[in-house]
N, C-alpha and C positions, 0 to 999 in steps of 0.2 A: 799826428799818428793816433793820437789819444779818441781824439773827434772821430775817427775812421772807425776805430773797435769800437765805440759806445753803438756808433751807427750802424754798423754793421749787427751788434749782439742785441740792440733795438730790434731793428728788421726781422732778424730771426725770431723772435719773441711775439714778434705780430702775427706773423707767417700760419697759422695755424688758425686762428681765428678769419682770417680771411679765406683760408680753405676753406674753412666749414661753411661760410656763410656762400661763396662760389659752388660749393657742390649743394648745399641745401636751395640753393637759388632754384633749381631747374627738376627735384626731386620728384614734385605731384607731375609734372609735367611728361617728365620721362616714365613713372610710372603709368601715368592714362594713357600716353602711346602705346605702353608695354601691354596692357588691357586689351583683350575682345574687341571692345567697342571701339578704346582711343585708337587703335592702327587704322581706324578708317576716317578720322578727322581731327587730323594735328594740328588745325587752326581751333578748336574747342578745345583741346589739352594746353594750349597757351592762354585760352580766355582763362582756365581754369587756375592755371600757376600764379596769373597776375590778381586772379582774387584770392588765392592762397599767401601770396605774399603780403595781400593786406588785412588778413584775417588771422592768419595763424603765425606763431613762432619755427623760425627754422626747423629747431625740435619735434613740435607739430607738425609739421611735414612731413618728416621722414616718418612718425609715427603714420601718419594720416597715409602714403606713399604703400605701407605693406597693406590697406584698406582696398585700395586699388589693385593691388596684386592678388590679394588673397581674400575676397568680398566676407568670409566667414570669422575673420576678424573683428568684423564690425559688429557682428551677433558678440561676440565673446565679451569686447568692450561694454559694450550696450548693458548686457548681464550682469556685470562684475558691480561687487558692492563695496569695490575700493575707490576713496572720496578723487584720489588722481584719474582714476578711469572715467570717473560722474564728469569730470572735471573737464577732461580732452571731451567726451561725448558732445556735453553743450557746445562747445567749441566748433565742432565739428559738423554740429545740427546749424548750427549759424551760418558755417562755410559753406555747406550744401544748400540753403536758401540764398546766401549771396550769388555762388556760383551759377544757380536754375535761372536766377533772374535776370542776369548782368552776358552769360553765354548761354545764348540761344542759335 
C-alpha cells in the first residue's frame, strides 16, 4: 500500500512538467497556422516547430509563439535594452536563419 501512495504522489508530482513540455511542444507551430501566412501551409509550420524544438527552450517558444501572432512584438523585443530581451533576440535571429534554410 505504501509502494501504491509514493507512486501515485510521484506521478502527480511529474504530471505538470510533462504538460508543459506536451503543450510547449506544438506552440510556434500552432501559432504559424494561427498566422496570415501559416493557414496556407501547415507542412512549413511543422518544418518550423521541429527547428524550434532544436533551437529554442520551451519557454522560448511560447515567448517566440506571441512573435507570430502579434509581428510588432518583435519590433518591441528588438528595442528593448533589457540584457533577457538581447538575450531571446540572438536566440531568435538564430532560429530564423535555421528555419529559412532547413524549410523551404
Amino acid at each position: 500500500m505504501k509502494t501504491f501512495a509514493f507512486a501515485l504522489v510521484l506521478g502527480a508530482l511529474s504530471l505538470p512538467a510533462l504538460t508543459t513540455s506536451a503543450v510547449a511542444g506544438s506552440v510556434i507551430a500552432n501559432a504559424c497556422k494561427a498566422s496570415e501566412r501559416g493557414a496556407m501551409a501547415s507542412s512549413l509550420c511543422g518544418c518550423i516547430q521541429t527547428v524550434a524544438d532544436s533551437v529554442l527552450t520551451p519557454a522560448e517558444q511560447v515567448r517566440g509563439a506571441q512573435i507570430f501572432l502579434e509581428p510588432h512584438k518583435s519590433q518591441e523585443i528588438r528595442a528593448s535594452a533589457q540584457a533577457s530581451d538581447s538575450a531571446f533576440w540572438a536566440k531568435w535571429q538564430v532560429f530564423g536563419a535555421t528555419a529559412a534554410q532547413h524549410c523551404q
